[in-house]
C-alpha positions as CSV (number, residue, x, y, z in Angstrom):
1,X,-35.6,26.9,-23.5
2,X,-37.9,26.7,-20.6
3,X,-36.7,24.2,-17.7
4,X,-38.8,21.1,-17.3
5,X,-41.8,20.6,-15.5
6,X,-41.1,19.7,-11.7
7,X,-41.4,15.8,-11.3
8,X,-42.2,15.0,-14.8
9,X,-40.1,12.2,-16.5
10,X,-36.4,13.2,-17.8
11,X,-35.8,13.5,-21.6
12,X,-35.0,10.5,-23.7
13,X,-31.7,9.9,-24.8
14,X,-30.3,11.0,-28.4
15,X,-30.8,8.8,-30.8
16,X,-27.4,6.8,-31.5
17,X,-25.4,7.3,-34.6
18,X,-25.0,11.1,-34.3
19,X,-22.1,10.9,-32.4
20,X,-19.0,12.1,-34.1
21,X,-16.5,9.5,-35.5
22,X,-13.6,9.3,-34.3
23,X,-10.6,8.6,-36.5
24,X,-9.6,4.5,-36.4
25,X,-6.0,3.7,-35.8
26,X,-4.8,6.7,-34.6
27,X,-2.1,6.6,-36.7
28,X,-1.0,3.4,-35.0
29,X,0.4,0.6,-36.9
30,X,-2.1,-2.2,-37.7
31,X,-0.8,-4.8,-34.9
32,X,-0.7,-2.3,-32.1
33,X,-4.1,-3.7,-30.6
34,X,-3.6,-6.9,-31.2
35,X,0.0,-6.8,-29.4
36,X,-1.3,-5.5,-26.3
37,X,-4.0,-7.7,-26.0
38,X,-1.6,-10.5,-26.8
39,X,0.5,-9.7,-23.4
40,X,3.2,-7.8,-25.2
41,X,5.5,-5.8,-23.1
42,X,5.6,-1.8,-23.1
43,X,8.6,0.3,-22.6
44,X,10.2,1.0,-19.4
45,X,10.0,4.3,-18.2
46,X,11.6,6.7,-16.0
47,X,9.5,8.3,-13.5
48,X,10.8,12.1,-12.6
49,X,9.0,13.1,-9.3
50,X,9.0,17.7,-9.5
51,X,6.4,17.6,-7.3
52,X,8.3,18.0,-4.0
53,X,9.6,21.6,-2.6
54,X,12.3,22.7,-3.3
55,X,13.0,23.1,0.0
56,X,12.4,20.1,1.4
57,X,14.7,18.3,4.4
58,X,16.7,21.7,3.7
59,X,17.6,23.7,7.5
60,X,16.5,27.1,6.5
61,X,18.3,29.9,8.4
């Protein structure tokens, strides 16, 4: 298609409702949402940090 004129006013936006979908749930269980919202507590995690060298603090020589 040909660019726009210079200094002329932008397109509209697409009409809404064309989107696609996306799929509800998620295959989540029902509550999920609501437990979250409600303050629920998540699991506790390990965190494992790869992104140092491999040589780090190391006296090379």
């Amino acid at each position: 298609p040909p660019p726009p004129p210079m200094g002329g006013a932008p397109p509209p936006p697409p009409p809404p409702g064309n989107a696609p979908a996306l799929p509800s749930g998620g295959g989540r269980p029902a509550g999920f949402l609501s437990e979250i919202q409600m303050g629920k507590s998540l699991k506790k995690t390990t965190t494992k940090d790869s992104s140092a060298a491999a040589v780090a603090g190391r006296v090379l020589g």
